[in-house]
N, CA and C of each residue as an Amber inpcrd file, in Angstrom:
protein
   204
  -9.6270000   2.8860000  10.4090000  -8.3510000   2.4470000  10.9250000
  -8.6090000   1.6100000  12.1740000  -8.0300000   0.8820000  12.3330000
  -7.9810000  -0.4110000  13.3570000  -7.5840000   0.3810000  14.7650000
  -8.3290000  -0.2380000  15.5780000  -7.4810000   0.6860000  17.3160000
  -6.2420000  -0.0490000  17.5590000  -5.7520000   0.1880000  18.0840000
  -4.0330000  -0.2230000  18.5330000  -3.8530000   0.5120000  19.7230000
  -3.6120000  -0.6600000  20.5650000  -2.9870000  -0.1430000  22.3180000
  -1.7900000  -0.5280000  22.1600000  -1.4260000   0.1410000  23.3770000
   0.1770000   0.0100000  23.7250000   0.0210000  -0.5130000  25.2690000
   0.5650000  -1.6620000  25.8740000   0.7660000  -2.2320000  27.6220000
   1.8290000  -1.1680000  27.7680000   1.0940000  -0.4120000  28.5670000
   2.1120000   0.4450000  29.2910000   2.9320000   0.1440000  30.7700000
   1.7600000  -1.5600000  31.5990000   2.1660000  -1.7030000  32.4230000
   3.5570000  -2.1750000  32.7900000   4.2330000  -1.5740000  34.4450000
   5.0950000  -1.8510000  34.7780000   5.8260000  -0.6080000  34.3120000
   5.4600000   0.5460000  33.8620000   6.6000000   1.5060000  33.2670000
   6.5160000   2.7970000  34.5630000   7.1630000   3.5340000  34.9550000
   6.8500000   4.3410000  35.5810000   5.9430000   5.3450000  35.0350000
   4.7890000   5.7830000  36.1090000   3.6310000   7.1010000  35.5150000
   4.4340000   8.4110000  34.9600000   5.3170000   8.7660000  35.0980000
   5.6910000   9.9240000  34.2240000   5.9400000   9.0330000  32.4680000
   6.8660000   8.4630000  32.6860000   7.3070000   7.6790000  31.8410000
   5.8800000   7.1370000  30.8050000   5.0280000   6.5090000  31.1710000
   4.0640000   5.8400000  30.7620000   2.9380000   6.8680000  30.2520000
   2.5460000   8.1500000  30.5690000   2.1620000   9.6870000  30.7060000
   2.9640000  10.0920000  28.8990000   4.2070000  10.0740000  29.3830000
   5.1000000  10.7850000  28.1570000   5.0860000  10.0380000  26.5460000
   4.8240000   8.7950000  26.8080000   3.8690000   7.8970000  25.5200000
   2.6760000   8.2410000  25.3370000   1.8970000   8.4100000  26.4760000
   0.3540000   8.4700000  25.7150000   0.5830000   9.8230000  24.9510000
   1.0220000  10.7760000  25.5460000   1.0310000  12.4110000  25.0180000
   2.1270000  11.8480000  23.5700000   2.7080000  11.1460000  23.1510000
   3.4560000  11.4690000  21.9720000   2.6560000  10.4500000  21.1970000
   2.0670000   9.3420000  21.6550000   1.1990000   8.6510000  20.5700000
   0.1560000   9.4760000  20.1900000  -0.5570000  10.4400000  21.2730000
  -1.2270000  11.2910000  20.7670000  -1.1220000  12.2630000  19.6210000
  -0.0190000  12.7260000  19.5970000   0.6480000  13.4320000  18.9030000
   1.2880000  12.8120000  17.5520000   1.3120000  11.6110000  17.2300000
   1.8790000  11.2400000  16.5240000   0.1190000  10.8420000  15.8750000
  -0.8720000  10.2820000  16.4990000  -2.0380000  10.4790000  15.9130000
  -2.4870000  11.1560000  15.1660000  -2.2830000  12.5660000  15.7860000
  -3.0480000  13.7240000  15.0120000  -2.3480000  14.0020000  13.8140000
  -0.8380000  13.7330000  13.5300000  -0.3370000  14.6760000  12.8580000
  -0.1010000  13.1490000  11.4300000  -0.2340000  12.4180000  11.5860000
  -0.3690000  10.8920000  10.9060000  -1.7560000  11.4000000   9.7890000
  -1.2570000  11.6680000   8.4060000  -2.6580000  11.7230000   7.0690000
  -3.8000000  10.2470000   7.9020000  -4.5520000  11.6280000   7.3300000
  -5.5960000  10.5630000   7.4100000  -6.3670000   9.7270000   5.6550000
  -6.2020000   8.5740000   5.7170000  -6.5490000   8.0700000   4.4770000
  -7.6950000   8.2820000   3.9250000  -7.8230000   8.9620000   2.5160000
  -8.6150000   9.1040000   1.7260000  -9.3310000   8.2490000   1.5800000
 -10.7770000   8.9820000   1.4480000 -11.6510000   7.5480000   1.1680000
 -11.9380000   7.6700000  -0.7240000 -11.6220000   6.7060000  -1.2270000
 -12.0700000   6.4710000  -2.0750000 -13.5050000   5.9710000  -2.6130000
 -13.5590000   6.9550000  -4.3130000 -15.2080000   6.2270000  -4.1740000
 -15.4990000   5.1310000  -5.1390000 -16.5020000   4.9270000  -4.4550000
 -16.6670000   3.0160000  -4.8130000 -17.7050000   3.6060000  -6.3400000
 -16.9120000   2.3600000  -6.9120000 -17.4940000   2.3480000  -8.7940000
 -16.9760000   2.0080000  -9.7110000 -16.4110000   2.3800000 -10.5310000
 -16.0570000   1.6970000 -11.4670000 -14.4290000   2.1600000 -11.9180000
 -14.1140000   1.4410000 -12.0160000 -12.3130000   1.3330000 -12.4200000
 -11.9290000   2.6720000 -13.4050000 -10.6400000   3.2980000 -13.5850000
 -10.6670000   4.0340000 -14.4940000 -10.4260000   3.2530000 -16.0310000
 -10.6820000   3.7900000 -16.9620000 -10.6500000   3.5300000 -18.2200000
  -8.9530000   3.2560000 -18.6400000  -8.5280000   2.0430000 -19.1400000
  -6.9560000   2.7120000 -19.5450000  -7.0400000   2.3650000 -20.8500000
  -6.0970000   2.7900000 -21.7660000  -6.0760000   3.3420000 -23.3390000
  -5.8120000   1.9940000 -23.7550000  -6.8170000   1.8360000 -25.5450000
  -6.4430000   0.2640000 -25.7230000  -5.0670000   0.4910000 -26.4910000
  -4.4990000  -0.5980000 -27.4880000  -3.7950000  -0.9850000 -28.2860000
  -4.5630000  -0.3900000 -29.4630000  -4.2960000   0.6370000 -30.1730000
  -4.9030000   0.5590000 -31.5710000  -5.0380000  -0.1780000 -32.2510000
  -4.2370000  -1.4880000 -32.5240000  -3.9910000  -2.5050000 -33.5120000
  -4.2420000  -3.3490000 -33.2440000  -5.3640000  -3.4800000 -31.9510000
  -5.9490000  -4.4760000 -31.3880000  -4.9840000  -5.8490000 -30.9070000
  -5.7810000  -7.2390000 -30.7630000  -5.2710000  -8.1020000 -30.2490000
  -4.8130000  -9.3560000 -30.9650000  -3.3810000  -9.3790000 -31.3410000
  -3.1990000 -10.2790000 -32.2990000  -2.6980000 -11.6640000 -31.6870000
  -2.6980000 -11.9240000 -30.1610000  -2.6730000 -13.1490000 -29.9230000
  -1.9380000 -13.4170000 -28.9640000  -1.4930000 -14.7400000 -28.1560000
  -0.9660000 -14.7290000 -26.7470000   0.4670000 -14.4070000 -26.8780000
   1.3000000 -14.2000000 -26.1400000   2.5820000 -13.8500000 -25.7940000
   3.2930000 -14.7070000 -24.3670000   4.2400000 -15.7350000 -25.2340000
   4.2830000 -16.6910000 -24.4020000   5.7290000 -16.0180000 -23.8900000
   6.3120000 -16.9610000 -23.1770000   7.8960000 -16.6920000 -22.5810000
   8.7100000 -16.9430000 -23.6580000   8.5690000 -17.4140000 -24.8030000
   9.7340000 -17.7690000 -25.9380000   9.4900000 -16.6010000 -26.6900000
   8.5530000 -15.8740000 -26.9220000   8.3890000 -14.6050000 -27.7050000
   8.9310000 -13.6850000 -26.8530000   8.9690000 -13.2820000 -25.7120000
   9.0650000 -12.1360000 -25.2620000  10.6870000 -12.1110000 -24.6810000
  11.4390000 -13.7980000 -24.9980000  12.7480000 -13.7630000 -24.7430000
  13.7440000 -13.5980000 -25.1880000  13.1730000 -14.2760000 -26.7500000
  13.7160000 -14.2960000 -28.0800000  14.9840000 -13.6110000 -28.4670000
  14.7710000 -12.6670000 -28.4690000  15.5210000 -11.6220000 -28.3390000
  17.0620000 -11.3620000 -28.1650000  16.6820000 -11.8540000 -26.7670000
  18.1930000 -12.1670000 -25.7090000  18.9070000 -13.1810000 -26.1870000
  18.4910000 -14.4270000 -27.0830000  19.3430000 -15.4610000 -27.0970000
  18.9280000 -16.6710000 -25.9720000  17.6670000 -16.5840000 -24.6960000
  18.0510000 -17.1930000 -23.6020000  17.1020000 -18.5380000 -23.6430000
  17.5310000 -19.3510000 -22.6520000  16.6490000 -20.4900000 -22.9110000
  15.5630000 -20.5070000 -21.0840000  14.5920000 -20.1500000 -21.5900000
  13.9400000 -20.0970000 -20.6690000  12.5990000 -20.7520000 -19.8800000
């Protein structure tokens, strides 16, 4: 994860105090991202009936009536 500050200057020290303690807090309690592992893609299921050819925008509109 990337660092990220906050300019606190010009705020009053209580004030400026009461951010760091809730960014803190909002740190810890923020998932931490899974690492994923590096390799190979999962498998997804073919077409049984294999591949009978391209599928343009007039086939897949047909249907509707539309001119597209």
């Amino acid at each position: 994860m990337e660092s990220r500050t906050l300019d606190l200057g010009g705020l009053p020290e209580p004030i400026a105090r009461g951010l760091e303690v809730v960014a803190e807090m909002a740190r810890t309690m923020a998932p931490t991202p899974e690492e994923k592992p590096a390799g190979r893609l999962p498998e997804l299921p073919e077409w049984p009936l294999g591949v009978i050819g391209p599928l343009g925008r007039e086939e897949i509109y047909s249907d509707y009536n539309c001119r597209c």
